[in-house]
N, C-alpha and C positions, 0 to 999 in steps of 0.2 A: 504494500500500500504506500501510494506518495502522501503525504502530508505536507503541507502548507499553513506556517505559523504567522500571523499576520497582526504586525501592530498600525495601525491604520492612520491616515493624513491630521496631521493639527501643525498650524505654525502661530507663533507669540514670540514676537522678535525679541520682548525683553527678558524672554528666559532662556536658560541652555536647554538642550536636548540629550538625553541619556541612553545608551543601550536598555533593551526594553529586559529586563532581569527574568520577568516573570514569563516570557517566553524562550529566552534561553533558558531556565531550568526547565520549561519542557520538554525542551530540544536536546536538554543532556540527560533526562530520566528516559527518554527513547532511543537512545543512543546504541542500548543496546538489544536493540530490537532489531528485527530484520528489516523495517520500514523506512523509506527512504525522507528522510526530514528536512527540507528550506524554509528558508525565515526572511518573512519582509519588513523592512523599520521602513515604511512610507512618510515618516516623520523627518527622517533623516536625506531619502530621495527629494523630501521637496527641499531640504537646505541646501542639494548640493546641484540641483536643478536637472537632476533627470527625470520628475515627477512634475509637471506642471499645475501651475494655479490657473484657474477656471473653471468655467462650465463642465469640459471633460473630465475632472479630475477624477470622479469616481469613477469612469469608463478606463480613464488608461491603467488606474490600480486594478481593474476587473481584468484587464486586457495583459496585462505583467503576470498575474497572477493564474491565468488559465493559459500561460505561454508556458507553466509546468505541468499541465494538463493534474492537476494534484486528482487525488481523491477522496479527501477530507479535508476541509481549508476548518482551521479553529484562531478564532479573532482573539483580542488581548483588546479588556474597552472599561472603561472609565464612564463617570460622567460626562465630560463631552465631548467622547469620541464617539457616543453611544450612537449619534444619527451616521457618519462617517460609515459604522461598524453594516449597519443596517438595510443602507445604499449599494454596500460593495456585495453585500451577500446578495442580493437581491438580483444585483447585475450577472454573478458568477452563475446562481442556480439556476438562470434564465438559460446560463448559455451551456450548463452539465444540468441537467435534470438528474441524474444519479450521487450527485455530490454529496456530502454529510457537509453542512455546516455546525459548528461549536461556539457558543461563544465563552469566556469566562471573566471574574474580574469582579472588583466590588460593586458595581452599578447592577451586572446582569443576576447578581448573587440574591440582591431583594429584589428586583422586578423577572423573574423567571418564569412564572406564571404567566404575566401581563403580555410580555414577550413574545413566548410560544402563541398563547390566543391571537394574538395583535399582528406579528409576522411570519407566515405560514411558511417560511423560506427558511425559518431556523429550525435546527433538529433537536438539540438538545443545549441544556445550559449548566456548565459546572458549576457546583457552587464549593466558594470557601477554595482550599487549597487541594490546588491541581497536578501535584507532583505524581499521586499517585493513583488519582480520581481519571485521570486523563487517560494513562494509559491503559488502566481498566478497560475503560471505556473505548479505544481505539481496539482493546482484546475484539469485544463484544461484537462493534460495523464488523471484526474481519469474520466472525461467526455469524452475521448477518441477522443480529440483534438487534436492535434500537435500543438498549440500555437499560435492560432489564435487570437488576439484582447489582447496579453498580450505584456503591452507595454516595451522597453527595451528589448525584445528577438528576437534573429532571427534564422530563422528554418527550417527543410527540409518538404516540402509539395510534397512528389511523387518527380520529376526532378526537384522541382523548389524550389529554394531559397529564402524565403521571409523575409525580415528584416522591424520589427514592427516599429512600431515611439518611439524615447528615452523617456525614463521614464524621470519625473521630478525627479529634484532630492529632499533627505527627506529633509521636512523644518526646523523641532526642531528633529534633532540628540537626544535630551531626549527623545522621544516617544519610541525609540526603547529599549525593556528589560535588564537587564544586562545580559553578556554571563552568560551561566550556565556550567562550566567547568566539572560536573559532567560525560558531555559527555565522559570524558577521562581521562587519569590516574592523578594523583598528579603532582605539580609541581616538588615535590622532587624528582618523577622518571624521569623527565627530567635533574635537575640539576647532580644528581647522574649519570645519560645514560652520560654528558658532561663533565662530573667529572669537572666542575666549584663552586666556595664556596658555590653560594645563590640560592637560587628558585626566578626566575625572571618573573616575568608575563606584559603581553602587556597592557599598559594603553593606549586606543586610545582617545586623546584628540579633535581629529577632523581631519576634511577630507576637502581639496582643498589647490588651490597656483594660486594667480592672476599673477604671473609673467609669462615671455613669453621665456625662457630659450631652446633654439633650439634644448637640447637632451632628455627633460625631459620630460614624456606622462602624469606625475601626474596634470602637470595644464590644462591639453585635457580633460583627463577621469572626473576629474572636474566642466570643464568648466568655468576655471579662475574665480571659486567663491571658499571663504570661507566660511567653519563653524562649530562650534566650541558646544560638552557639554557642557550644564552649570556647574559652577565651585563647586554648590552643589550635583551636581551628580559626578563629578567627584570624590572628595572626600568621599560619598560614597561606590562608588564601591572599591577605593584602603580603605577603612576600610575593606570591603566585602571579597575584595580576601587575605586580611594577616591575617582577624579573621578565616574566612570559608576557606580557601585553604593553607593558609599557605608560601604564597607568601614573599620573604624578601626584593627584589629589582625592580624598575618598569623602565621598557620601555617606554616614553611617546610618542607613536605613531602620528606625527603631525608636518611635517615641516615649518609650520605656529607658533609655539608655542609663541615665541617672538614678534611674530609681532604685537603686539595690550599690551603695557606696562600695560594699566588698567589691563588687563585679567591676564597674568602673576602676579601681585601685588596682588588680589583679592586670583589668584590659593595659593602663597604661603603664604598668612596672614591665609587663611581656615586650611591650615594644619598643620603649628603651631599650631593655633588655639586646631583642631581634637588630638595634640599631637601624629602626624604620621610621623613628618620630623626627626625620628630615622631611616626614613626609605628612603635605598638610593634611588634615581632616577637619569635617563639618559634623554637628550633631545637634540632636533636638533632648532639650529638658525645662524641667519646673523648675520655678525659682528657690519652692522648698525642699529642693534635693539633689543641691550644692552649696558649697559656702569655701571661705579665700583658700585651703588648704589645697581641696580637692580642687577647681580650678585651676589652681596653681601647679596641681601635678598633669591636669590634661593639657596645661599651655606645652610643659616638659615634654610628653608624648605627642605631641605633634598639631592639637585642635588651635583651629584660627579662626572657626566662627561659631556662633552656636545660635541655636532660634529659642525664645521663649513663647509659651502663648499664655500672652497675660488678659486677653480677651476683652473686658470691661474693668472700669475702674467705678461702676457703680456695686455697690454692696445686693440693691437690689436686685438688678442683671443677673450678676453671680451668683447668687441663689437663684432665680430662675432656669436657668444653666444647668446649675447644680456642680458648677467649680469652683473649690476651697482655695484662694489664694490669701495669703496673709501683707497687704499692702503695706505693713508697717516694715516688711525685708523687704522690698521691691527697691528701692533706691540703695540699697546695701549691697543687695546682690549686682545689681546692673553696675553701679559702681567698681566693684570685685571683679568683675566681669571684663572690665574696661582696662583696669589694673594693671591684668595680666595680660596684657596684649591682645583679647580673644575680643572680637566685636559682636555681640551679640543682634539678633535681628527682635523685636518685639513685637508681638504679630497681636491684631485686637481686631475685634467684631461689632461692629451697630445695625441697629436692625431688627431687634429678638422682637416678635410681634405684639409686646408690652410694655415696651420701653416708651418713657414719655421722656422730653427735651431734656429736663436734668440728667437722664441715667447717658443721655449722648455725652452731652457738658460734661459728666465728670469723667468720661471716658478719653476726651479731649484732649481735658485740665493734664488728665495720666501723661497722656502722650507726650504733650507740652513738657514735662517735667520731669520724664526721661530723656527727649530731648535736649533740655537747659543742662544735664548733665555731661553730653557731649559723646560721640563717638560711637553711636547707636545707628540701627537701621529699623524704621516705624512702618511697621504693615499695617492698614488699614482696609477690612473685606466687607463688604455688604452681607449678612446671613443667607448662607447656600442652603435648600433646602433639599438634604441628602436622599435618597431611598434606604428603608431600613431604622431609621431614626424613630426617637419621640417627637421631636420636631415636626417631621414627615407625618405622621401617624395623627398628630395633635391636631396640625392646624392645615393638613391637606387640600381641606374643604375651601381654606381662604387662598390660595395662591392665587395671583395673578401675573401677568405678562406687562413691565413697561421697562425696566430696567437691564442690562447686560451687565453682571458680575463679575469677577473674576474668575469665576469658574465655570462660565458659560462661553470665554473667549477663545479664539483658535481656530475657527472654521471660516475664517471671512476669504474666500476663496477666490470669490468672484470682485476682483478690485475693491478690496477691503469693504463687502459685502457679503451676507449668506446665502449659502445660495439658496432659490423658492424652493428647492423640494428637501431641503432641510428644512426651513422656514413649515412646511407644513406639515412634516413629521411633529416638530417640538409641538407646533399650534394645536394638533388633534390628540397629541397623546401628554395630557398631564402627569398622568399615574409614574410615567415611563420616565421623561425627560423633564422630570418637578426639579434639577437643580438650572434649568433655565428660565425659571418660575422665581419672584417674591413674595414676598408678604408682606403686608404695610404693617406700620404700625405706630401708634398715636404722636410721638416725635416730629415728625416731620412729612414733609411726602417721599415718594421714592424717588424722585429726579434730584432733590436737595441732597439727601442721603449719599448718591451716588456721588455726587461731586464731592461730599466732603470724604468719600472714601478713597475716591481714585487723587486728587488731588491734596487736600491736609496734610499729607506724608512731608510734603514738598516744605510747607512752610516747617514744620515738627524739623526739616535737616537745616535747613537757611535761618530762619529766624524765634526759634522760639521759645528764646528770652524778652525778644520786644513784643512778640506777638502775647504772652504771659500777661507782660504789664500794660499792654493797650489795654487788653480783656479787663484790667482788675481797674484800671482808670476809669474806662467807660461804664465800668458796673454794671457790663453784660453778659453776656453766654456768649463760649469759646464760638459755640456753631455760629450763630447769629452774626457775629463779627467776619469769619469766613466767608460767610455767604454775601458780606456787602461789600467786603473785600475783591470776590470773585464779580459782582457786576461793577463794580468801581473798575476794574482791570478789564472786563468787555468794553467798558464806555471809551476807557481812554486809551484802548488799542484798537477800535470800530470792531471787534469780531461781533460774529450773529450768534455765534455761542460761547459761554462762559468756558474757560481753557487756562488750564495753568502749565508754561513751561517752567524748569530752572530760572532760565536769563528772564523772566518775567520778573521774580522775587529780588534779582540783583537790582534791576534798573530799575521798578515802578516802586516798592511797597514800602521804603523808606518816602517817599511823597505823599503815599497812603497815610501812613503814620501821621504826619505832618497835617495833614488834611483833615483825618478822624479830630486830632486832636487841637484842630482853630490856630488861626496865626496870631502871635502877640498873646498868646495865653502860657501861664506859666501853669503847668502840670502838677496832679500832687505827686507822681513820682519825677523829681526834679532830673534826673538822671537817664529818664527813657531816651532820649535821643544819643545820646555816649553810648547805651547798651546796644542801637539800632548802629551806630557808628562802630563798635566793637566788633558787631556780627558780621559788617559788611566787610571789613577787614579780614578778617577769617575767611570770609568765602574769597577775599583777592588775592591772599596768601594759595591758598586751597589749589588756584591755576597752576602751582608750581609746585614741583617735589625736588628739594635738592638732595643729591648726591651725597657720599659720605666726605667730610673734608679731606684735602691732601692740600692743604697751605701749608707754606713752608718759605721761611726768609731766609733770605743767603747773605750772610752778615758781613758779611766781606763786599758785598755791593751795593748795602743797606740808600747809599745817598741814590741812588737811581731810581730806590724803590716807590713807587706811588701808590697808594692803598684804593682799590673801588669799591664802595658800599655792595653788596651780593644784590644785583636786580631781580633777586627772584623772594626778595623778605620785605616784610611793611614798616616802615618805620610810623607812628603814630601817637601824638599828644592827645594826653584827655584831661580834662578839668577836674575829675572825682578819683580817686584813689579805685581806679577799675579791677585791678587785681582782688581784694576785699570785696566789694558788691559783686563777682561774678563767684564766688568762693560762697558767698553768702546764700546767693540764689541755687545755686548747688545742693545746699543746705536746709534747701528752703525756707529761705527767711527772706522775709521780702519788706523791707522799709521805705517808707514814702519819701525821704532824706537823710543824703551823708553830708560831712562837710566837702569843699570844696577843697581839694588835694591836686596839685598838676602831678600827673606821671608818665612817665612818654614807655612805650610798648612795644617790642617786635615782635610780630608774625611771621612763623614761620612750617612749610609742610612738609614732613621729612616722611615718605611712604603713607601710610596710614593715620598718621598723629599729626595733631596740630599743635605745636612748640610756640606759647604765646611768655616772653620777658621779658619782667621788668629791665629797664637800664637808667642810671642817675644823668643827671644833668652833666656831666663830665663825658658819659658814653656816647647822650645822644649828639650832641656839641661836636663830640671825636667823628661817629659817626657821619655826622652831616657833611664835613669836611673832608671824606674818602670820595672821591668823583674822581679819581684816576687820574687828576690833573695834575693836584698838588704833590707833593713828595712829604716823607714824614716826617721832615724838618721843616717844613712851611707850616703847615700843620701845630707843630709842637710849637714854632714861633705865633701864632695865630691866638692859641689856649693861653698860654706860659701864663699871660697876666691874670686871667680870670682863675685859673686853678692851680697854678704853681708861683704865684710872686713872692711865696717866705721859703720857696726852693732855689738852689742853681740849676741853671738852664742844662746841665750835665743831667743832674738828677732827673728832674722833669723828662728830658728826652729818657731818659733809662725806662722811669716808669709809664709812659707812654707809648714805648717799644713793648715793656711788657703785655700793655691794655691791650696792642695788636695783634698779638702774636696767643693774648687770648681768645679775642674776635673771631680771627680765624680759625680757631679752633671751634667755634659756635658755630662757623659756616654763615658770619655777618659778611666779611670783609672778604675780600678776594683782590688777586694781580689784577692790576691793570689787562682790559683786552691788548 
């Protein structure tokens, strides 16, 4: 029997694309079967453009895909691949009437049922995990079966729908082989299709989530159990795929990863150990199950980023949810987090079909204030409403159609459009395709919502410290202020739609500021425009990442030498002691006035971090005077009086030579071009 493994068309230019995992393990748990196995990643053909976007799109994947004449084609489908998945089958069984379609995957797992009755072109649907359900099931078509007695699948027998009893799930996750990637091209042809630095490959560390979280279908499809490779296979296989595949960066697939400190402790002492934490990784955890220690030993082992999901910052919400986070560690850990070199991503939800303005506001305020801490990345999702959920289950009845989600994006095929006969698959079938569906809810409407989800992130990375104290000056709600923000920036750029880019925040919303808050009026935080000045400075800095220093004086030629200030740092005076008020706002203290303090500031962006220092009147003074022109005895003759006239001019130039030659070591000052 031929087989054909098929992960199906989606492109979303802001994300990468990954080899599809859950189809090569099934490409390796058949491996050694007699049956002859291919695998299509049409994700990856459209990035590298031997797949086309348009109208055809599903015909020439039907048309690739019966060029192997297969005789079982089994999809790999998601949420919004599910219309994709549905199209192409429909195309293939049109053109083999004998074919066996499959499909499997958390989408098709709770609508299996709906499916079968709904499109008469699928045969059967795995549910839950297919390692071992699959092949079963591939036994069965060769005995010309339809899936009788194989447990986990449900199937069409003639008019009638039979859903088998669920598989157990596998006990020791080690039993199963390592994927064998061979099925598909190099990692490098993915990284290169994404034009991202590294070849990044999926490390799946294990499968389940005991919590009870109302949108979430991973601890259903589970069945609120954990479990977890052993931590020497783990290690294994990331030797396996950076010696044999060439792998540079990992994914560790497992939102559990944290939860059990042993196991985390165990994972990174092995790979130190293995001498592999040169090599980055990603991972997902809560905030209460980590703290500076353990952090500190996954920076050692190799982790460079990591995702929280802190979801709402209303107390309400999160009971509704039914997720236990303890906001009082929330700026502890992210802080800790930051510390240690690791960037954490913060992912949050608005939306939940209860929520009134405040529970948005303080979800905002959250954002706003992990932000003001610096060095963070702010996700922001409309509420997806999953198959399988309580959510799902709850409030099915109310979904409607006006909004596009984050997890409804991917299919704009047709000139960053849907195409109509997607369009009328999602429109006829709710049951099926409910996470391209919302739900309103008393907040707001859902086209507000949307904007502040897809766009707020923007201000949360640019500005939001002034954006903080506008809200608290104006004595309004974070949303509210967004929102007039967002038509403030339509009026004064003519667009017909509200749109936030980057260079939007640079150039317009210091004006905004200014504008919210009346000309000739003096503010009760006296300081907000320094903080707005502060921030735009960081982001000027931000355009540039310098180099590690190699300054170095040649003392023997010293009178030739000319000092140039580094064009790549900010030099900038402020009238408040900014170091203090931005330390403070960190801290959360937030005063309506300090006194007035001049202190002059450089910015600067060295990789990932933003290096913001103090320097004294002496520094900025020296500094201002390195333009490549002067030499460091003009210079020293320039100062002498204001900071050296109870020195000799021998001294003065000594200690001045010093100042440079520390300068340069900061990576201020540099040679002359």
């Amino acid at each position: 029997m031929k087989i054909a493994l098929v992960f199906p068309p989606y492109y979303l230019e802001s994300i990468y694309d990954l080899p599809p995992l859950g189809l090569i393990n099934l490409a390796t748990a058949l491996k050694s079967s007699p049956h002859q196995t291919v695998l299509f990643d049409f994700v990856l053909a459209l990035r590298q453009g031997r797949l086309s976007m348009g109208p055809r799109i599903y015909d020439e994947c039907a048309e690739m895909i019966m060029e192997e004449d297969p005789d079982l084609v089994a999809f790999s489908a998601q949420c919004t691949t599910y219309p994709p998945v549905l199209q192409i089958a429909q195309r293939i069984k049109e053109a083999k009437q004998g074919l066996r379609i499959v499909i499997g995957g958390h989408n098709a797992s709770f609508v299996d049922r709906e499916t079968l009755v709904g499109y008469p072109w699928i045969d059967a649907i795995v549910r839950g995990e297919g390692e071992i359900t699959f092949p079963e099931l591939v036994q069965a078509y060769e005995k010309g079966e339809p899936g009788q007695g194989v447990a986990g699948v449900t199937f069409r027998k003639g008019q009638r729908i039979i859903q088998n009893e669920d598989r157990e799930l596998i006990k020791d996750l080690d039993d199963l082989p390592l994927p064998d990637y061979s099925f598909l091209p190099p990692f490098s042809e993915y990284r290169d299709a994404c034009e991202i630095p590294r070849s990044i490959a999926i490390l799946e560390v294990g499968r389940g989530c005991p919590h009870k979280c109302i949108y979430c279908s991973e601890s259903i499809m589970w069945r609120r159990r954990t479990r977890t490779f052993s931590v020497e296979r783990l290690v294994k296989e990331m030797r396996h795929l950076h010696e044999n595949f060439g792998a540079e960066c990992f994914l560790l697939a497992y939102d559990q990863f944290t939860a059990k400190r042993s196991f985390v402790e165990d994972f990174c002492r092995r790979v130190i150990e293995a001498r592999l934490n040169h090599i980055p990784w990603y991972c997902i955890s809560r905030l209460d199950s980590v703290d500076a220690p353990l952090l500190g030993l996954m920076r050692e082992a190799g982790c460079e980023s990591m995702c929280y999901g802190i979801d709402s910052g209303s107390e309400r919400t999160l009971a509704f949810i039914r997720k236990n986070i303890d906001r009082e560690i929330l700026y502890q850990r992210v802080t800790e987090t930051t510390d240690q070199g690791i960037i954490p991503t913060l992912s949050y939800v608005i939306g939940f079909p209860e929520e009134q303005r405040s529970d948005i506001d303080e979800t905002l305020k959250l954002a706003l204030m992990t932000g003001n801490l610096g060095n963070s990345n702010p996700l922001i999702q409309l509420t997806t409403i999953l198959p399988g959920t309580d959510l799902y289950h709850n409030y099915r009845e109310r979904i409607v159609r006006e909004v596009d989600t984050y997890f409804s994006l991917g299919l704009e095929f047709d000139q960053g459009r849907r195409l109509p006969g997607d369009e009328d698959l999602i429109n006829g079938d709710p049951a099926v395709f409910s996470s391209f569906y919302n739900l309103t809810c008393p907040a707001r409407p859902l086209r507000e919502l949307n904007l502040i989800a897809s766009y707020f992130p923007i201000i949360v990375n640019f500005y939001p410290r002034t954006f903080l104290l506008l809200t608290m000056e104006l004595g309004g709600s974070p949303s509210e202020l967004f929102l007039q923000w967002m038509d403030w920036l339509a009026k004064r750029t003519g667009r017909d739609q509200p749109t936030l880019l980057p260079q939007d925040c640079y150039a317009h919303f210091v004006p905004f500021v200014q504008e919210m808050l009346g000309d000739g009026k003096t503010p009760r935080f006296r300081h907000i425009h320094e903080v707005a000045a502060y921030e735009t400075q960081a982001l000027e800095a931000g355009k540039f990442d310098l180099t590690e220093s190699s300054f170095h004086i040649d003392l023997h030629r010293i009178g030739d030498f000319s000092p140039q200030i580094n064009r790549e740092i900010i030099l900038q005076g402020f009238s408040f002691d900014m170091p203090h008020i931005i330390a403070e706002m960190k801290a959360a203290i937030f005063r309506e006035s300090y006194p007035k303090k001049e202190t002059f500031l450089v910015f600067k962006q060295e990789g990932n971090h933003l290096d913001v220092s103090e320097i004294n009147d002496f520094g900025k003074d020296f500094l201002s005077l390195c333009d490549g022109r002067l030499s460091l005895d003009e210079i020293c003759r320039q100062l002498h009086g204001r900071y050296g006239a109870e020195m000799t001019y021998e001294a003065f130039y000594t200690m001045c030579l010093d100042a440079l030659q520390e300068l340069g070591k900061m990576n201020l000052v540099e040679p002359p071009a």
